[in-house]
C-alpha positions in Angstrom: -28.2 0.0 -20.1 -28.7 -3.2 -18.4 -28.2 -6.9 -20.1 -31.6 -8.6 -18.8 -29.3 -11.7 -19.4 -26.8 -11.1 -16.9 -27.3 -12.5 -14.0 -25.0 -13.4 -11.3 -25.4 -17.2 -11.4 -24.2 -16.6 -15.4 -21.0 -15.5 -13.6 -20.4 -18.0 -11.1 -21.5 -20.4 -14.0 -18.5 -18.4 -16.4 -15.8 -17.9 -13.6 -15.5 -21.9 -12.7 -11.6 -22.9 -13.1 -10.5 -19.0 -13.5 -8.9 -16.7 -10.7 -11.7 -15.3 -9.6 -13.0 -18.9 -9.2 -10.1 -20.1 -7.1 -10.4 -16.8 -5.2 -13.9 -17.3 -4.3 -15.6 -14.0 -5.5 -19.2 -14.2 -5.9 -21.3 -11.9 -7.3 -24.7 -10.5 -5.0 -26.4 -8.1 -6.9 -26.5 -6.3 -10.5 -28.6 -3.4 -11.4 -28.6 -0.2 -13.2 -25.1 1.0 -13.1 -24.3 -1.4 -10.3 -22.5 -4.5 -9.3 -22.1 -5.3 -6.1 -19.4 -8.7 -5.0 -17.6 -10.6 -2.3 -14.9 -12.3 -1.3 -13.4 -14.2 2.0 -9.9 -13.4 2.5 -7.9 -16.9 2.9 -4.2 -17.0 4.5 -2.9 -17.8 1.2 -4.1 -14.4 0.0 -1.7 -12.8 2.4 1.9 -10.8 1.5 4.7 -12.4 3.7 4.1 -9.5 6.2 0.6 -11.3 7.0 -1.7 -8.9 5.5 -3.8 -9.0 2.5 -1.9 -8.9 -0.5 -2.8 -6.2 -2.8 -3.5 -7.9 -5.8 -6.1 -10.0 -4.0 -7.8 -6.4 -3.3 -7.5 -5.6 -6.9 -9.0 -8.9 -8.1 -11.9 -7.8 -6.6 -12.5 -4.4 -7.5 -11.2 -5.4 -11.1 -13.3 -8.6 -11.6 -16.5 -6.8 -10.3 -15.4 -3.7 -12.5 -15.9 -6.1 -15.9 -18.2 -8.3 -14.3 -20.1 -5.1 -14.2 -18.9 -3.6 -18.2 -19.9 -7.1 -19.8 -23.6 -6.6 -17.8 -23.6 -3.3 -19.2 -22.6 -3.8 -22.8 -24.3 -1.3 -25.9 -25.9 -3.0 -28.6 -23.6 -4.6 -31.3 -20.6 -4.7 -28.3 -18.9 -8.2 -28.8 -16.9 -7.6 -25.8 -14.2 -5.4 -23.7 -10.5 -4.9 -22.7 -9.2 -3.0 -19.4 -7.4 0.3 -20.6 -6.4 1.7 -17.6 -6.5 0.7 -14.2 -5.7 2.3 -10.6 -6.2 1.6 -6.5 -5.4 3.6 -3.9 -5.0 2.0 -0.3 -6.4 2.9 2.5 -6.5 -0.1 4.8 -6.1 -3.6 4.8 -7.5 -7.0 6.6 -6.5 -10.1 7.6 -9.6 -12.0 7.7 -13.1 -11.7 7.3 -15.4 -10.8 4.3 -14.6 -8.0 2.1 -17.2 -6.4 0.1 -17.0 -4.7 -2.9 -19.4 -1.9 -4.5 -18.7 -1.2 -8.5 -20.4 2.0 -9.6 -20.6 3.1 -13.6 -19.4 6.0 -13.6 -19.4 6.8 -17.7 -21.3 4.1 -19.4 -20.7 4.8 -23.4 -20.6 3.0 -26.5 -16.9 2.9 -26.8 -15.5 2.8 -23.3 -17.0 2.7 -19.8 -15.2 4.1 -16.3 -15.5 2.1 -13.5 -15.4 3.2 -10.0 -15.0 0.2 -7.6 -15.0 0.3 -3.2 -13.4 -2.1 -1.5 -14.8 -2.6 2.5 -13.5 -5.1 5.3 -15.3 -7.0 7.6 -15.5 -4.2 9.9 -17.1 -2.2 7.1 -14.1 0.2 6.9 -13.0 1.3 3.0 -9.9 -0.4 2.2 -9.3 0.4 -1.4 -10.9 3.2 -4.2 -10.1 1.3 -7.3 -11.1 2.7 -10.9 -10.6 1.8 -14.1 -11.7 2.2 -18.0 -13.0 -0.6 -20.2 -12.8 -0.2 -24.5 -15.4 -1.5 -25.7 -14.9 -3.9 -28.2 -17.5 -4.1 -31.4 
């Protein structure tokens, strides 16, 4: 269920001086089951072969993934740790804005599954990215 309290400006508010912070994801919409982010991709987020370094792909899906767990704590739940995680590639960007879609996919009382999309600019899927929270009471 929801957190009426969760807002994405508590976020942005929470993330100032952190990674996500200094890689400029900002979150544009929570709901039921849902968090939906984004992220310009900077040169310095590039491997030395000029493309997006994978781990800036996976601080995406993986800060909107708990972004979306902590919005979706149970009752009682003081907070959560990452499990398991895993991407698979499918494409990659250079520049642009990539877009990321986290969907709940098992939202319980003692851990959560998260399924996370990763899009480019062009709107083509770069990464499926899934991982499960324990929920910490």
């Amino acid at each position: 269920m929801l957190r009426p309290d969760v807002t994405p400006d508590v976020f942005h508010q929470k993330q100032v001086g952190t990674l996500p912070d200094r890689y400029g994801v900002r979150i544009k919409h929570i709901g039921e089951g849902r968090l939906d982010s984004e992220m310009e991709v900077q040169p310095w987020m590039h491997a030395p072969n000029g493309f997006l370094h994978a781990a800036s792909v996976i601080l995406l899906a993986d800060t909107s993934a708990g972004y979306a767990t902590i919005a979706h704590l149970p009752e009682g739940a003081k907070n959560f740790t990452t499990i398991e995680l895993k991407s698979n590639f499918l494409g990659t960007a250079r520049d642009g804005l990539l877009r990321c879609e986290a969907v709940g996919e098992h939202l319980g009382r003692t851990t959560q599954v998260w399924s996370a999309t990763v899009f480019n600019a062009q709107g083509k899927k770069i990464a499926l990215f899934r991982c499960t929270q324990m929920i910490l009471s």
